[in-house]
KEPAVEX-355985 format. One line per 5 residues: number of its first residue (from 1); their letters; for each residue y, x negated, z negated of C-alpha. Coordinates in nm, 4 decimals. Each point is the difference from the previous one (the first is absolute). Example, Ala and Ser with C-alpha at 12.3 -4.5 7.8 and 13.67 -1.06 7.14 Angstrom:
2
1) as) -0.4500,-1.2300,-0.7800 ~ 0.3440,-0.1370,0.0660
//
This chain:
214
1) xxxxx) 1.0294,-10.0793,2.8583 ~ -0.2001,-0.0136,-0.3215 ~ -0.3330,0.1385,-0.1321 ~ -0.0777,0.2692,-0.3018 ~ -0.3004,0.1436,-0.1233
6) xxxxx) -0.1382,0.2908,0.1542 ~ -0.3045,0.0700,-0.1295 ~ -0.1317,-0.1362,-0.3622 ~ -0.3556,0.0217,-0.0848 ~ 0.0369,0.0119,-0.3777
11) xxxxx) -0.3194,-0.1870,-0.1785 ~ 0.1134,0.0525,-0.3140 ~ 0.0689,0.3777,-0.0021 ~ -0.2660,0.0585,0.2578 ~ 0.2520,0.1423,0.2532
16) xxxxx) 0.1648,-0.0387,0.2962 ~ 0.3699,0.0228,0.0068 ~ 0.1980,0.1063,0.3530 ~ 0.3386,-0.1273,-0.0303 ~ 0.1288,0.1114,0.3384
21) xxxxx) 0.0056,0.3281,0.2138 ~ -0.4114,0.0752,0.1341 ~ 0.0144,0.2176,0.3341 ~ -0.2815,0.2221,0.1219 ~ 0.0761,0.1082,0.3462
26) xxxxx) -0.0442,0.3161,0.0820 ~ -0.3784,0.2064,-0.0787 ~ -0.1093,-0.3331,-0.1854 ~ -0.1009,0.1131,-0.2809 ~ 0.1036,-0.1496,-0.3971
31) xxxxx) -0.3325,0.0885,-0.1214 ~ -0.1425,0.0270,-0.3839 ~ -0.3295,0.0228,-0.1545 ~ -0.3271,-0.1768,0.0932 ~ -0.0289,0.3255,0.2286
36) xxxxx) 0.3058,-0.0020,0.1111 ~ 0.0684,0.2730,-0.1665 ~ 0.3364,0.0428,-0.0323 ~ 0.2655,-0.1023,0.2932 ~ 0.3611,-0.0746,0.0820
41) xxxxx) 0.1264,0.0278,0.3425 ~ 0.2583,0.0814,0.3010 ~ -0.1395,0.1667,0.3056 ~ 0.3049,-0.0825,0.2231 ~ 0.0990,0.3486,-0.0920
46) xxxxx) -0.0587,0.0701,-0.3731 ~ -0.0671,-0.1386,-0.3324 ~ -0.3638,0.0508,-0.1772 ~ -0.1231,-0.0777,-0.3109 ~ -0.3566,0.1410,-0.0582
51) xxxxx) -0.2852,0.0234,-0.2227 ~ -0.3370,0.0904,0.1025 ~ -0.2231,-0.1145,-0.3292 ~ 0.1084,0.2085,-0.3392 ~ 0.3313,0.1375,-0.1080
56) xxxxx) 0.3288,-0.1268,0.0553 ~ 0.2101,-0.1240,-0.2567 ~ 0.3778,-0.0798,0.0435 ~ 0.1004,-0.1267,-0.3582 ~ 0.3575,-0.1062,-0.1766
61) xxxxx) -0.0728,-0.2316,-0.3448 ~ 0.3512,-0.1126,-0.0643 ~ 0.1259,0.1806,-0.3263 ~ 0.2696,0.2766,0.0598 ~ -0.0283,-0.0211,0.3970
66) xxxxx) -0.0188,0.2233,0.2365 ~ -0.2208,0.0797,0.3841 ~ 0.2435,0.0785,0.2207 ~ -0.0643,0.1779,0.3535 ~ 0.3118,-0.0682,0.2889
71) xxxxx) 0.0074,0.1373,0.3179 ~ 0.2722,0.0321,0.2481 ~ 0.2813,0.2537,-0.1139 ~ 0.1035,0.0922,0.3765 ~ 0.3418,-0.1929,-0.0183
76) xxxxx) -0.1656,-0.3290,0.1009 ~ -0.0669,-0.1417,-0.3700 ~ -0.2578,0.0674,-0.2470 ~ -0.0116,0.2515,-0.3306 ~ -0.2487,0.0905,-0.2584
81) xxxxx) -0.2277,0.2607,0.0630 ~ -0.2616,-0.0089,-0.3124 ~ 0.0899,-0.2254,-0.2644 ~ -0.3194,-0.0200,-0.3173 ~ 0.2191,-0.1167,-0.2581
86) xxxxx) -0.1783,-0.2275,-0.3012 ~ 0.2714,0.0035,-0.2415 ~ 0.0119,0.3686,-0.0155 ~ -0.3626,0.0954,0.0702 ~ 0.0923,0.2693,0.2834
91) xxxxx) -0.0332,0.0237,0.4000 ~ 0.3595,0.0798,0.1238 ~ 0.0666,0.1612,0.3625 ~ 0.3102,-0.0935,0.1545 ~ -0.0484,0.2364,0.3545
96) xxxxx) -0.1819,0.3099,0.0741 ~ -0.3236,0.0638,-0.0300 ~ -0.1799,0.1770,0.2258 ~ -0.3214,0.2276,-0.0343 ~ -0.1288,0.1548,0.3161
101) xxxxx) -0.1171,0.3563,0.0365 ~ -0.2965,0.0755,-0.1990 ~ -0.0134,-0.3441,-0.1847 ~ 0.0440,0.0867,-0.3798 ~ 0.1873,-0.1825,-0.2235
106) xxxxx) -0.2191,-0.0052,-0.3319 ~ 0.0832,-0.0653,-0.3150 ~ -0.2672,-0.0087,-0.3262 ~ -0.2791,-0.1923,-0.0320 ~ -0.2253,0.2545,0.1033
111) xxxxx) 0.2964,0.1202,0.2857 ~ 0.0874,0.2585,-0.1897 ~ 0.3590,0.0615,0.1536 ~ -0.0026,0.0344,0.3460 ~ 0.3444,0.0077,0.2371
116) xxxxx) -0.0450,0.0301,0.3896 ~ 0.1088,0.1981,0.2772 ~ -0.2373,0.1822,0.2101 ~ 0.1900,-0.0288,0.3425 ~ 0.1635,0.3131,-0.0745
121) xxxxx) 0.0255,0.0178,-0.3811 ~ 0.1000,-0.1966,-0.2845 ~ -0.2492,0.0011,-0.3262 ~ 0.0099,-0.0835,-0.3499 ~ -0.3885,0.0747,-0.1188
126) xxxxx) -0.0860,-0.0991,-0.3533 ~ -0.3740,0.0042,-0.0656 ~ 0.0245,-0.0919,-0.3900 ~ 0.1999,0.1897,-0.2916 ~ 0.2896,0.1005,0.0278
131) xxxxx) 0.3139,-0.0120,0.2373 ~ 0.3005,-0.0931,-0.2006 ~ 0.3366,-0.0111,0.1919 ~ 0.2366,-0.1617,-0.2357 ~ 0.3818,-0.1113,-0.0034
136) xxxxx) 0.1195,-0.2345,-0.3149 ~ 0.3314,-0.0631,0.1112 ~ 0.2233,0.1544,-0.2476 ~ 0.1806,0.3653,0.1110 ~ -0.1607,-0.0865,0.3119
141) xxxxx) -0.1682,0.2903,0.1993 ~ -0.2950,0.0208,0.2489 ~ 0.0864,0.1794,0.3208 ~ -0.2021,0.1896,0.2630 ~ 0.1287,0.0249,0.3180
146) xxxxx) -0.0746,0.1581,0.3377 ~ 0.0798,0.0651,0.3139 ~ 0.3128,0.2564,0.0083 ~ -0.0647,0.1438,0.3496 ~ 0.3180,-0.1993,0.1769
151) xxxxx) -0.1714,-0.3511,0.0605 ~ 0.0959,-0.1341,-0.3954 ~ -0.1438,0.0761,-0.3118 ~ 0.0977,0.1849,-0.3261 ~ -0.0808,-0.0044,-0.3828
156) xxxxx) -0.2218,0.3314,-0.0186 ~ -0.0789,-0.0993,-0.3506 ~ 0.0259,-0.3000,-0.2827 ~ -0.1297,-0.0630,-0.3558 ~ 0.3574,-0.0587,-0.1796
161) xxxxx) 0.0421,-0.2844,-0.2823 ~ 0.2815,0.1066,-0.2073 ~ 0.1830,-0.2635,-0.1954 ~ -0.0394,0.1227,-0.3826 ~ -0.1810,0.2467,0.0717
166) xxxxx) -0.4046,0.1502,-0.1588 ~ -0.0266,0.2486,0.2771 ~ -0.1328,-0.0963,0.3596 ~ 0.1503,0.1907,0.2334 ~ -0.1615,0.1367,0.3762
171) xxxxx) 0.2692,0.0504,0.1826 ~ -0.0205,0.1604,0.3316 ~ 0.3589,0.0228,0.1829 ~ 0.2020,0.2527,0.1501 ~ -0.2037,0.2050,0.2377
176) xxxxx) -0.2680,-0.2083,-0.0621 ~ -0.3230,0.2930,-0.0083 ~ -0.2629,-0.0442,-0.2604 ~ -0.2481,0.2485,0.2329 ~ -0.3428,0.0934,-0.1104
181) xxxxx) -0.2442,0.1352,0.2421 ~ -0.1023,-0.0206,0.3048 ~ 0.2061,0.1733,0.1763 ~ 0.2912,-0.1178,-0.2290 ~ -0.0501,0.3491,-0.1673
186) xxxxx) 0.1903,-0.0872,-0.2844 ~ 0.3073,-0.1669,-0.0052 ~ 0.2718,-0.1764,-0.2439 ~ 0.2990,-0.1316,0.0575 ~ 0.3757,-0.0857,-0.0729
191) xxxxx) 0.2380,0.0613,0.3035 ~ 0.2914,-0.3073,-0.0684 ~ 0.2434,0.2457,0.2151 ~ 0.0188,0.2876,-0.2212 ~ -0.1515,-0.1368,-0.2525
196) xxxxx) -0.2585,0.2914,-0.0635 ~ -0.3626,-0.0598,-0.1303 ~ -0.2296,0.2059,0.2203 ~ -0.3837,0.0978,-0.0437 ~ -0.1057,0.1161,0.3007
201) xxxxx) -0.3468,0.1733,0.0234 ~ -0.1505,0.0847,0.4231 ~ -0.3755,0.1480,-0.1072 ~ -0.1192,0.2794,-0.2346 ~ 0.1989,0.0419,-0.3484
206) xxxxx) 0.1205,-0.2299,-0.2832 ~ -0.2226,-0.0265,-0.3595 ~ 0.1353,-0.1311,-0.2649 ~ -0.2668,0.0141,-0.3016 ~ 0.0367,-0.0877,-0.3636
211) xxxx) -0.3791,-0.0957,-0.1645 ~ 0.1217,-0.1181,-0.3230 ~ -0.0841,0.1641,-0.2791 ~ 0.2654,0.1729,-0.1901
//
């Protein structure tokens, strides 16, 4: 049964001050710029916010804060999805992320790493010196794995960290091959069962040649 103030047009601050709810109905447009360039609205379907004049900026200036990006989590409330965290200087990802075939992941100012799948393969390309592939967790050990032939996968190999030790150690396990040619000519291998070592040679003869001197 009273009155407040809705609307304040603010002499000394040169601005004007909303103090209560504004409502655009739907595809009437919040507009910015002396073009309109930028715009805020609700078709009756969707929200839109666009920018047709220069870049678009979204910007965070409070110390130690964070832009945060929600959507629905598919049990009816809401979840963080990318999170650019001030305080820590990093961009975290709290779901999947999702490249589509053929769209490269690139990493390097020049895009020097490159991760994608083709639509049939997976590939790691590096287009600037060297590959490393590098575990620093201690008497940890990188693993390669592979199909096995019976819908899982096996270790065929690993580079082994060994707690104390100076050696590194390839290990290849039981009746894992190490194979060389093309045929798998060649082949080495410990067989777990009866625990014999095996070399195993399908083409032409063995050579085994000392150059050395002396």
């Amino acid at each position: 049964g009273g009155t407040t103030t809705y609307i304040t047009v603010d002499g000394s601050a040169t601005t004007t001050v909303f103090s209560k709810n504004t409502r655009h109905e739907d595809s009437v447009l919040l507009q910015v710029g002396s073009g309109n360039d930028a715009a805020f609205y609700h078709n009756g379907a969707d929200t839109f916010l666009t920018n047709s004049t220069g870049d678009l900026k979204i910007r965070q200036f409070a110390d130690d804060k964070d832009i945060i990006f929600q959507s629905d989590d598919g049990s009816g409330g809401t979840e963080n999805y990318i999170q650019i965290d001030g305080s820590e200087g990093r961009t975290l990802f709290n779901k999947p992320v999702r490249l589509n075939d053929s769209v490269e992941l690139q990493i390097g100012s020049s895009a020097d790493l490159k991760i994608f799948h083709t639509g049939t393969d997976s590939v790691i390309q590096n287009l600037t010196g060297d590959l490393y592939i590098e575990n620093t967790a201690d008497d940890k050990d990188i693993k390669f794995l592979s199909d096995n032939g019976s819908g899982g996968t096996q270790v065929y190999f690993e580079l082994q960290g060994v707690s104390g030790g100076t050696n590194p150690f390839t290990v290849f396990p039981d009746n894992s091959h190490l194979v060389l040619g093309d045929g798998h000519d060649l082949r080495f291998y410990h067989n777990g069962t009866t625990n014999n070592t095996n070399i195993e040679n399908y083409t032409g003869g063995i050579f085994i040649t000392n150059y050395a001197d002396d």
